[in-house]
C-alpha positions in Angstrom: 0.0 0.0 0.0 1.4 3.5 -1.1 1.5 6.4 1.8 2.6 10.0 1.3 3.5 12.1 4.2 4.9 15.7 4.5 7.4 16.5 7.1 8.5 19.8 8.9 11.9 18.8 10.8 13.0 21.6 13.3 16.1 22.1 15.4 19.6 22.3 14.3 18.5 21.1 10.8 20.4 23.2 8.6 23.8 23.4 7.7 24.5 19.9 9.2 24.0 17.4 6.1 20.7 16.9 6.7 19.1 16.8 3.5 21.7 15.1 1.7 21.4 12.4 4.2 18.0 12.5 4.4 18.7 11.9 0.3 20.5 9.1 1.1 18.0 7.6 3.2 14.8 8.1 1.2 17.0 6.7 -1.5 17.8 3.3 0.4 14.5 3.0 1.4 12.8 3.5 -2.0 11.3 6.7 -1.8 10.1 9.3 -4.2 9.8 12.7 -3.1 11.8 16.1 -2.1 13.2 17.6 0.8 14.1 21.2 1.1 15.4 23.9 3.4 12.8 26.5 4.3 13.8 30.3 5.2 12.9 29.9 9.1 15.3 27.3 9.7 12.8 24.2 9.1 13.4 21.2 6.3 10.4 20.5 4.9 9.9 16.8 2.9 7.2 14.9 0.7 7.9 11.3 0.9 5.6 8.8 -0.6 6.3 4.8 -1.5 5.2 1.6 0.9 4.0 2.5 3.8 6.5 0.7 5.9 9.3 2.5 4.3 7.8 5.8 4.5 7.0 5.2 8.5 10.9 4.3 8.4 11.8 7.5 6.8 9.9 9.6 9.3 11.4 7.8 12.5 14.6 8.7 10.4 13.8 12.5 10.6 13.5 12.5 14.4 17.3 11.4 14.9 18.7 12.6 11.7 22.4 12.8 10.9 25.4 12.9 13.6 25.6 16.8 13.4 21.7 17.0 13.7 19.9 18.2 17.1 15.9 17.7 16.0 13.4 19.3 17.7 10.6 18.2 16.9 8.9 16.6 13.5 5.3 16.9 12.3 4.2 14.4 10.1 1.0 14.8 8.0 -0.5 12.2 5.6 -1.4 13.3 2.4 -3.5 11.8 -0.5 -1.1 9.2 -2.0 -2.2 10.5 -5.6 0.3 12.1 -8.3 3.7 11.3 -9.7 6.5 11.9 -7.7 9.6 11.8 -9.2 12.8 9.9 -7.2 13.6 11.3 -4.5 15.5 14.8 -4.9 17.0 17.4 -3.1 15.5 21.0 -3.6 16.6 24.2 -2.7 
């Protein structure tokens, strides 16, 4: 079964790899998507594939990269419906 969440990661998420290895992740886990840095400091991501994956993806976002100190994550399930593209780093 396909899910598609969006994410808002806050904390230290900028400036310490974390969308590259978010990147990495969503890669490895066989997502299609985007994750981009927002101008107040969030990351913001789309993620959609099996929903087993994309569960692992968000658990992912709360510990993020060595470098990383998250906050907090808010996860919101969207309509599963549209063409994503592999997973991509924006911004």
């Amino acid at each position: 079964m396909e899910k598609r969440v969006r994410v808002i990661i806050s904390g230290r998420v900028q400036g310490v790899c974390f969308r590259m290895n978010a990147y990495t992740e969503a890669r490895r886990l066989g997502l299609r998507g985007w994750i981009c840095n927002r101008p107040n400091g969030t990351v913001e991501a789309v993620a959609q594939g099996p929903a087993e994956a994309v569960d692992d993806f968000v658990r992912w976002c709360w510990q993020g990269p060595p470098m990383a100190v998250v906050r907090h994550v808010a996860s919101v399930e969207e309509a599963a419906g549209g063409r994503l593209k592999p997973f991509t780093i924006s911004g």
